[in-house]
GUTI-130996 format. One record per residue (C-alpha): z, y, x. Coordinates in steps of 0.2 Angstrom, whole numbers, plus 5000, padded with zeros to 4 digits. Layout:
BEGIN
+------+------+------+
|    Z |    Y |    X |
+------+------+------+
|    Z |    Y |    X |
...
+------+------+------+
***
This chain:
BEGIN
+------+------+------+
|    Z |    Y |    X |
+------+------+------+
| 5159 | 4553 | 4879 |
| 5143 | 4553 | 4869 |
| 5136 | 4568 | 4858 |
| 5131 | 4568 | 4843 |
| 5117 | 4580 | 4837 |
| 5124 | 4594 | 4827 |
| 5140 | 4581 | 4824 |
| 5151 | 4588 | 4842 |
| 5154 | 4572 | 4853 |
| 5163 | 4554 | 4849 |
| 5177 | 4551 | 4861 |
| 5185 | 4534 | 4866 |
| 5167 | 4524 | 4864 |
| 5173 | 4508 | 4861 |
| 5158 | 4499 | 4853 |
| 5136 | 4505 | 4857 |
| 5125 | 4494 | 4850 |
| 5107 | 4500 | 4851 |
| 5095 | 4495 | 4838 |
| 5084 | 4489 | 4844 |
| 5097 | 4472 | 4850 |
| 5104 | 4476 | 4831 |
| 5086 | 4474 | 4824 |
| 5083 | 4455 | 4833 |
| 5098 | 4447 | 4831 |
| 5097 | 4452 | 4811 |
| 5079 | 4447 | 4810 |
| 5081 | 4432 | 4821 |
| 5095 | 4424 | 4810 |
| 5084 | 4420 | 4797 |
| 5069 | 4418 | 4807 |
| 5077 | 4404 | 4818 |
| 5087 | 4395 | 4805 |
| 5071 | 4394 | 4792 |
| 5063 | 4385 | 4807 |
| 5075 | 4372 | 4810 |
| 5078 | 4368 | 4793 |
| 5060 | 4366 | 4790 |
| 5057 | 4356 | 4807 |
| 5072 | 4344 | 4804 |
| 5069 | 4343 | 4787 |
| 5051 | 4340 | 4789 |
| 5054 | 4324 | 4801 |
| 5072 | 4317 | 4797 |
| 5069 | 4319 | 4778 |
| 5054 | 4320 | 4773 |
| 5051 | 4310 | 4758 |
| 5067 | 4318 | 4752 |
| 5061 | 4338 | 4754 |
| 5043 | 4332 | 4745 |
| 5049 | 4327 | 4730 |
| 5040 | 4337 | 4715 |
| 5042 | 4339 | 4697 |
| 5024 | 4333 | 4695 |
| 5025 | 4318 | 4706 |
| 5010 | 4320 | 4714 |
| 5009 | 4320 | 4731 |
| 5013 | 4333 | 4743 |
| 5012 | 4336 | 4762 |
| 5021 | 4352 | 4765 |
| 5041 | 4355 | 4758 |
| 5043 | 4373 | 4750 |
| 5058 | 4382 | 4757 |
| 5071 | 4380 | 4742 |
| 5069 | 4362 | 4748 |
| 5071 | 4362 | 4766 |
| 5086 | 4372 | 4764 |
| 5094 | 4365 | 4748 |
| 5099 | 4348 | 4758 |
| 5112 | 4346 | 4770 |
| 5117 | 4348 | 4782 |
| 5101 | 4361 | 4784 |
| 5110 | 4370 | 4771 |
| 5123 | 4375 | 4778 |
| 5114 | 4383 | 4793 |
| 5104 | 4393 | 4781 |
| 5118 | 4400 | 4771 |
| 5129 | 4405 | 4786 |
| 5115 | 4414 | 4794 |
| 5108 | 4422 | 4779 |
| 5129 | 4428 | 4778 |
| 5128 | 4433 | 4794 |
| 5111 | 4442 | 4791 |
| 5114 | 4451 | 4774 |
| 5129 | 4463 | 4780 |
| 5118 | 4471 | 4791 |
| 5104 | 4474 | 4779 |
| 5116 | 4481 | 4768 |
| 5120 | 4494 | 4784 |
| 5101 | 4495 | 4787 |
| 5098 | 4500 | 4767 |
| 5112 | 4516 | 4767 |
| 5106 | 4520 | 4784 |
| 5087 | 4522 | 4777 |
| 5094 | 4531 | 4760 |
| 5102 | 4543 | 4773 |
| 5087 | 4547 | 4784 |
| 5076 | 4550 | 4770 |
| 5089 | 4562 | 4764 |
| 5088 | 4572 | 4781 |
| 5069 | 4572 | 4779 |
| 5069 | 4581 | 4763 |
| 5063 | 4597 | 4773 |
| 5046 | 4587 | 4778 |
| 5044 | 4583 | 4762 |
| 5031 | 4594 | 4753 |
| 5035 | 4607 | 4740 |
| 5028 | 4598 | 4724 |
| 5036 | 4580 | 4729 |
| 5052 | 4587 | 4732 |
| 5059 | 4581 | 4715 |
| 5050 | 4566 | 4716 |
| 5056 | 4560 | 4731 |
| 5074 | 4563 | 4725 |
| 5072 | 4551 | 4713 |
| 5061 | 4538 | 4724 |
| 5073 | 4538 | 4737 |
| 5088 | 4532 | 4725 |
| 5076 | 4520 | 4717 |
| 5069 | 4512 | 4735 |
| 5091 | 4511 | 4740 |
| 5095 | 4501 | 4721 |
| 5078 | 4491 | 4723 |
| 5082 | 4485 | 4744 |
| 5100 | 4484 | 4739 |
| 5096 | 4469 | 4723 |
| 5084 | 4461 | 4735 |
| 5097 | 4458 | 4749 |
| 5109 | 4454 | 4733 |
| 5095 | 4442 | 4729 |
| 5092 | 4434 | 4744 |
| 5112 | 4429 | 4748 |
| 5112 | 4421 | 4731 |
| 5097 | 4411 | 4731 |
| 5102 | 4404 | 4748 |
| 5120 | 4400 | 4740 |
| 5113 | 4393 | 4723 |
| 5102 | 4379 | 4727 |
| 5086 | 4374 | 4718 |
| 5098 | 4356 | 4717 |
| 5112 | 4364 | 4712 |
| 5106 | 4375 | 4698 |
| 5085 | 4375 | 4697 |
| 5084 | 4387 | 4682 |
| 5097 | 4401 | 4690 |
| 5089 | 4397 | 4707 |
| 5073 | 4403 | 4702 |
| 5076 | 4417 | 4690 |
| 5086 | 4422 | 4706 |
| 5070 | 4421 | 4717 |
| 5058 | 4428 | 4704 |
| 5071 | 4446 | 4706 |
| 5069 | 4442 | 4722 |
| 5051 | 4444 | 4725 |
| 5049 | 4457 | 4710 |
| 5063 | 4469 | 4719 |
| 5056 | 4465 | 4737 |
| 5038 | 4468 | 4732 |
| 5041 | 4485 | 4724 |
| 5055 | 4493 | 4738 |
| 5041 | 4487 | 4750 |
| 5029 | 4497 | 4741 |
| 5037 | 4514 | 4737 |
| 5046 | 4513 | 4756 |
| 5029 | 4513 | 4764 |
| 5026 | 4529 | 4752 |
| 5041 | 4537 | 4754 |
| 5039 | 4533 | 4774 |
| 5023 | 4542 | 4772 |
| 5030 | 4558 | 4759 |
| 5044 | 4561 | 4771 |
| 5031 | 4566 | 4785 |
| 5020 | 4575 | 4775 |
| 5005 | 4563 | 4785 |
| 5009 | 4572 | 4800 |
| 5014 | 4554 | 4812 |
| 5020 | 4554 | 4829 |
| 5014 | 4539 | 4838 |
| 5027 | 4527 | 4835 |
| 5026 | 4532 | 4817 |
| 5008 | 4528 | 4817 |
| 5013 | 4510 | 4824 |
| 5027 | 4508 | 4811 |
| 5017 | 4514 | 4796 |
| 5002 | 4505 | 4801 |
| 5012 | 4488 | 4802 |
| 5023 | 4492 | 4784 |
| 5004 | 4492 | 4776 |
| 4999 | 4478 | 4785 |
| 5015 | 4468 | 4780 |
| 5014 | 4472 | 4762 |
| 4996 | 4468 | 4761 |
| 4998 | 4453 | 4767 |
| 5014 | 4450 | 4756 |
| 5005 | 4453 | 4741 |
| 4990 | 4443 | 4745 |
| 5002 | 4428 | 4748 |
| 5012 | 4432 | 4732 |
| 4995 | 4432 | 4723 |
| 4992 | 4413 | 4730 |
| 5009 | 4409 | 4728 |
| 5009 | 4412 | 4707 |
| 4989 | 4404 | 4707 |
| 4996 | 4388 | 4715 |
| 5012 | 4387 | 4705 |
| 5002 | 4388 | 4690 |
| 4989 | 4373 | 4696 |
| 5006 | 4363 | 4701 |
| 5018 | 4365 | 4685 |
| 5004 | 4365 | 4674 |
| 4987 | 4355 | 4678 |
| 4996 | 4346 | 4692 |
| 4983 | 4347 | 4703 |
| 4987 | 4337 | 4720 |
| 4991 | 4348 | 4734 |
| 4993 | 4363 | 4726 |
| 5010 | 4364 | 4729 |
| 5010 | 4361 | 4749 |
| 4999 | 4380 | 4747 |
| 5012 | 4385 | 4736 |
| 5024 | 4381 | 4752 |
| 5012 | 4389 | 4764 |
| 5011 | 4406 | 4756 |
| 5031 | 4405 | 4752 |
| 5032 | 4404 | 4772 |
| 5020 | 4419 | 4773 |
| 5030 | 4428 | 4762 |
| 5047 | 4425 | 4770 |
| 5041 | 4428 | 4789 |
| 5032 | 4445 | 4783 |
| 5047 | 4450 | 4775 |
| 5055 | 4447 | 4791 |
| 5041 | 4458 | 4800 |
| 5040 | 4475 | 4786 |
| 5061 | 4476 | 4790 |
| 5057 | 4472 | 4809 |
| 5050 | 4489 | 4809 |
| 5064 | 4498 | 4806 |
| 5066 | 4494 | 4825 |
| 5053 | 4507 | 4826 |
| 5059 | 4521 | 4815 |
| 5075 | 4520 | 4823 |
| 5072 | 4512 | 4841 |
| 5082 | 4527 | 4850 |
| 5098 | 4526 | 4840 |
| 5111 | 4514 | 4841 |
| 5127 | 4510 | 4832 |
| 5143 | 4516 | 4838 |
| 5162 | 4516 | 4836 |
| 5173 | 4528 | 4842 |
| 5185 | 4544 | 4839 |
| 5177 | 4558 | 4831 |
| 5184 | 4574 | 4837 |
| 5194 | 4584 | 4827 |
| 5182 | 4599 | 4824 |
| 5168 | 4589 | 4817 |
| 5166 | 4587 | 4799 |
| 5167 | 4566 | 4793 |
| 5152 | 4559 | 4782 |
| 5144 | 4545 | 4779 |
| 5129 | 4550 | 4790 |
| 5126 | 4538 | 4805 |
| 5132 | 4544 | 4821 |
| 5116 | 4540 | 4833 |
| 5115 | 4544 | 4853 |
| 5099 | 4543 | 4863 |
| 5097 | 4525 | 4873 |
| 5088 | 4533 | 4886 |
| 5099 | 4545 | 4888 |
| 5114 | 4535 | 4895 |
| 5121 | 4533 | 4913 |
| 5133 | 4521 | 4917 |
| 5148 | 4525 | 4905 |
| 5146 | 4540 | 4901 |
| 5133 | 4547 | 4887 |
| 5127 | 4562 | 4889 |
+------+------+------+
***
């Protein structure tokens, strides 16, 4: 039987996932798959994936490429499936844990922060929107829906990286256990580096689609690669603002009052079958 802080206990445990196994398997989907697509793609069809409007020559296949061709493209879409549903879970669980931190929050912010926090769940929620899309409408199928698709996508992603760094910051009023030290030091880091490659990424598009400048596009791969695997690593680290919960399924008892809170236990905690 495991309790549940100021919840009463959940009976019958049927399903525990700690987050931290939650956490890899979600980031990994997309990690792995993007890896093969590219590697495969890279050596099997390579003339194919380095095709460009400009026809200049080019070394290095931008993602939309490596994954809009089968049968890559069918691995990418069935792990960015599997990959969104979570992140989905991941957004409502954040909305929620910045509503329970509304007492660290200081007094002038308050209002603020209200609003924030609904703005950083809509902004998270249409980049994962965004992200299932653009995996499911190829740049082959339909370029100009494709990449209006992407351009919300790195708008969105940009922005709910910014003001969730801030609002990971408001909600502790700068006072930082260690862990959150680690986890806000690396959301900075992530997003500086995101930014930066966002930066090379609309510099080199321009050289390509307008001057046509050779090899200006294989950078415009290289910082499309940046931007996807540090994406990856700024969600990674809710591993560390939530490494001691886990996901559970089970019977609530009768006395305790239903939400849509997350029910967390402690993974250290945990002897055996029984959660104490």
């Amino acid at each position: 039987m495991a309790k549940i802080k100021n919840r009463g206990t959940v009976e019958d445990l049927t399903l525990n996932v700690p987050f931290w196994h939650f956490a890899i398997v979600t980031v990994s989907l997309p990690g792995i798959s993007l890896a093969v697509c590219f590697i495969t793609a890279f050596i099997f069809r390579f003339e194919d994936v380095n095709e460009t409007m400009c026809e200049v020559k080019n070394f290095i296949p931008s993602i939309s490429a490596v994954t809009g061709i089968t049968p890559q493209t069918y691995l990418w879409r069935t792990c960015i499936a599997l990959h969104s549903a979570p992140r989905f879970a991941v957004n409502l669980i954040y909305y929620n844990h910045y509503v329970s931190q509304i007492h660290r929050v200081l007094p002038h912010r308050i209002s603020k922060y209200k609003f924030l926090i609904k703005l950083n769940y809509w902004l998270n929620f249409i980049e994962n929107s965004c992200l299932t899309l653009v995996a499911y409408i190829t740049n082959r199928e339909n370029y100009p829906v494709h990449e209006k698709i992407f351009v919300v996508f790195m708008v969105t992603s940009l922005c709910y990286m910014l003001l969730n760094t801030i609002l990971f910051n408001w909600s502790r009023s700068g006072v930082f256990t260690e862990t959150e030290k680690t986890s806000y030091y690396w959301k900075k880091v992530m997003f500086a580096s995101i930014a930066t490659a966002t930066a090379g990424l609309v510099f080199f598009f321009i050289l390509h689609r307008i001057y046509c400048v050779v090899g200006a596009f294989s950078v415009f791969s290289v910082c499309e690669y940046i931007i996807a695997y540090t994406n990856m690593g700024y969600h990674f680290t809710g591993y560390l603002d939530f490494k001691d919960h886990t996901f559970m399924f089970g019977l609530l008892s009768s006395d305790v009052r239903h939400s849509n809170g997350a029910a967390v236990t402690n993974n250290n905690t945990r002897s055996k079958n029984k959660v104490q």
